[in-house]
C-alpha positions, -999 to +999 in steps of 0.1 A: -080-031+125-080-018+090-052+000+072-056+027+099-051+026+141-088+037+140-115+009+149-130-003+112-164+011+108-176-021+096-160-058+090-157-074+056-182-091+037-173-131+034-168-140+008-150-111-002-174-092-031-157-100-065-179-069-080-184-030-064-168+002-048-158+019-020-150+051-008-117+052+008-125+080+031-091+069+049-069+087+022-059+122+014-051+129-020-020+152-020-009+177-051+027+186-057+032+218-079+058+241-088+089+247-111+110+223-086+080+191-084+104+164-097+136+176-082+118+179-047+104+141-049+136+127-065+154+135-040+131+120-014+109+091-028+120+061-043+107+062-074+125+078-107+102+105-115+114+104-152+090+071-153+056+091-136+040+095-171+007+101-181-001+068-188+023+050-156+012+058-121+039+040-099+041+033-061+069+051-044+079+053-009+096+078+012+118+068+039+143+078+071+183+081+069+182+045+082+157+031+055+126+030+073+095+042+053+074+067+068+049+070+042+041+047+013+019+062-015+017+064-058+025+089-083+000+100-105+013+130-131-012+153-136-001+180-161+031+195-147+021+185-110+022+152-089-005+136-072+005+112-043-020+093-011-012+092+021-030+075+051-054+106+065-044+097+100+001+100+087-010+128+062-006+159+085+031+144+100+042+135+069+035+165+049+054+188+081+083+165+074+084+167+038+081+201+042+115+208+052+129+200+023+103+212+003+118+250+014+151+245-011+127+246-039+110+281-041+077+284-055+071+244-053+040+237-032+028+203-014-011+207+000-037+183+002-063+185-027-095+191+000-120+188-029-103+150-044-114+121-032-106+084-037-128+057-049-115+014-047-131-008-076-131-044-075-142-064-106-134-052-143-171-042-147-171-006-129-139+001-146-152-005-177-179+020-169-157+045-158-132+041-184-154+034-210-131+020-240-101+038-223-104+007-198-083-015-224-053+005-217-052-007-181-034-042-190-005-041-159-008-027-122+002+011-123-014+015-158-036+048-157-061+063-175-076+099-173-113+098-172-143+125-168-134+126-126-098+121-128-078+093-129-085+054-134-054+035-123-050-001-126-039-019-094-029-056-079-058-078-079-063-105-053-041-133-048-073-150-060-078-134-093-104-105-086-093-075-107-087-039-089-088-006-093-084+031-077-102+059-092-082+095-081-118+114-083-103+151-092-130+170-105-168+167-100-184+159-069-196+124-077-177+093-088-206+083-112-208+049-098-243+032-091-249+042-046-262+002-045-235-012-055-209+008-028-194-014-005-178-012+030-142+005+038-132-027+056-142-047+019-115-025-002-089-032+028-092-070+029-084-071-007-052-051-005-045-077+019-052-101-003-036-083-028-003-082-012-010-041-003+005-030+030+000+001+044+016+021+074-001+027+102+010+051+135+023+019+150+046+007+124+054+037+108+094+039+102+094+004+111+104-019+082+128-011+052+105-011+020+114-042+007+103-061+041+071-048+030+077-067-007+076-030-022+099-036-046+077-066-061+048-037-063+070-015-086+078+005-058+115+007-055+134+021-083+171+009-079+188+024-108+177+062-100+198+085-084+207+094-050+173+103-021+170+095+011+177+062+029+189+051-004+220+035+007+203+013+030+179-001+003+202-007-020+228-021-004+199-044+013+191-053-026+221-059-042+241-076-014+212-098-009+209-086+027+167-092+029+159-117+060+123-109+063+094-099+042+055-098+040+034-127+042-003-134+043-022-151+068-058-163+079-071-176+111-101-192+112-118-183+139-105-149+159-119-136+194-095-107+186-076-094+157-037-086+161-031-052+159-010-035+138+025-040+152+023-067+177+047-098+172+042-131+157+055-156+179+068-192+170+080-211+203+086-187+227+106-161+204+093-131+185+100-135+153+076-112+129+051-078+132+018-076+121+015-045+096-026-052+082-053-069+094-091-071+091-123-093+100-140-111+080-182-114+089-180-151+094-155-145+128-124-152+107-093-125+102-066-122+075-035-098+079-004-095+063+031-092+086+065-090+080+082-127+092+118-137+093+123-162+061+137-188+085+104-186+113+080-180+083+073-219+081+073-229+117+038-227+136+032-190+145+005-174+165-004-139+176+011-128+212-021-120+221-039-149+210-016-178+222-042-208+211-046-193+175-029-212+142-020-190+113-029-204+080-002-196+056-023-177+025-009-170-011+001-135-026-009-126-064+033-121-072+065-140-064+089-133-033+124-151-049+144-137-021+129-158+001+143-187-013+182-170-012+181-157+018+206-168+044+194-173+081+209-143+102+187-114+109+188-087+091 
């Protein structure tokens, strides 16, 4: 399984490419407009809209009452409106729910942009010839640059040091990127696991507070904004220290199957963790990321469906310190 519930069309290339692009033909590129844009999404995402600049495009998440996300996406400003992703297979739910709170603010639209696509870089390289000189700018993840197509924004590179990118393809009908040089979907979706990247699938969807997905060490949590929903729950989880469990990375060596998107993690005979990501490698290996209670996360775990199989801790490109604080109840 990829980032989606969907069977990946193809597995990743081993070793991961450190050079190309893909088409993520898995997203939908979504375009908030109207008098009431930033109102509408500061009251429901958790990112501070005053810091969605033209040169900033943050991650943000929108969750429930409780402090479950339902969708995790970025913030691109494009003139007055806001452009956000969402997983093609959420997209349709999670624009109905947004929706309905989308009718206090007349003449503010959400649609899907049908004619934007998005385009996953790896490697400065292709950036470079995208960005042209522009490219310089990009220095931190959630740096962006508009370009001839659209956007260029900067994003987490690999745990092992390959540089990434998204390009928010707006206008024009091609990406301008060289056809033998295109890589897989399942390539761009091993390095957000690599990367740290999770994304929400129909299975896990409203499952896991943000930070258990380490969103706030992505820049997607904003904890000084003001009040939007489920924001009591994250922020009391944050500054009481109340995070038992976050995302980890894993590899097994060998796989007859992949763990799907929310099945457990087992160590003993007691569940202690949920797969959220995870994607095979050509040489019969698998790597997924899942969210693991701080006091299992160094015990031996295995898949429930795949009782024989050892998971190899892997690192992440950024630093979890809560993990070392937190206590050993459950959250």
């Amino acid at each position: 399984m990829t980032g989606t519930d969907t069977a990946a069309p193809n597995v990743a290339d081993f070793p991961l490419p450190a050079d190309g692009w893909a088409a993520l033909t898995d997203r939908v590129i979504v375009r908030v407009s109207g008098p009431g844009t930033d109102k509408f999404l500061q009251g429901q995402f958790s990112q501070n809209l005053n810091e969605v600049t033209t040169g900033h495009a943050p991650r943000a998440t929108a969750s429930t009452p409780k402090g479950r996300a339902y969708c995790l996406t970025r913030m691109i400003r494009a003139g007055e409106d806001i452009l956000m992703d969402f997983p093609s297979d959420l997209a349709d739910d999670t624009i109905t729910h947004l929706r309905k709170y989308l009718m206090l603010f007349r003449g503010t639209s959400m649609d899907p942009a049908t004619a934007a696509g998005m385009v996953g870089i790896l490697g400065n390289r292709l950036a470079e010839s995208v960005a042209g000189e522009a490219a310089a700018n990009l220095k931190k993840a959630g740096d962006c640059v508009e370009v001839t197509q659209g956007f260029l924004v900067r994003t987490e590179p690999t745990a092992e040091g390959t540089p990434r990118f998204e390009l928010w393809q707006t206008a024009g009908d091609e990406p301008g990127l060289d056809p033998a040089e295109q890589l897989p979907l399942a390539d761009w979706y091993a390095s957000e696991i690599a990367a740290g990247v999770a994304s929400l699938t129909t299975a896990t969807q409203e499952s896991f507070v943000p930070q258990m997905l380490n969103w706030q060490h992505l820049g997607g949590v904003h904890f000084k904004k003001g009040c939007y929903t489920g924001q009591e729950v994250i922020a009391r989880m944050h500054f009481l220290g109340q995070l038992k469990k976050s995302l980890f990375r894993f590899r097994i060596e060998q796989a007859e199957d992949i763990p799907a998107p929310g099945s457990a993690l087992i160590a003993g005979e007691r569940s202690v963790g949920d797969v959220v990501n995870s994607i095979r490698y050509q040489d019969g290996s698998c790597e997924l990321l899942a969210v693991v209670r701080h006091d299992a996360a160094e015990k031996p775990l295995h898949p429930e469906t795949l009782p024989q199989t050892v998971l190899v801790p892997m690192p992440l490109p950024y630093a979890v310190p809560e993990r070392e604080k937190s206590a050993q109840s459950d959250t």
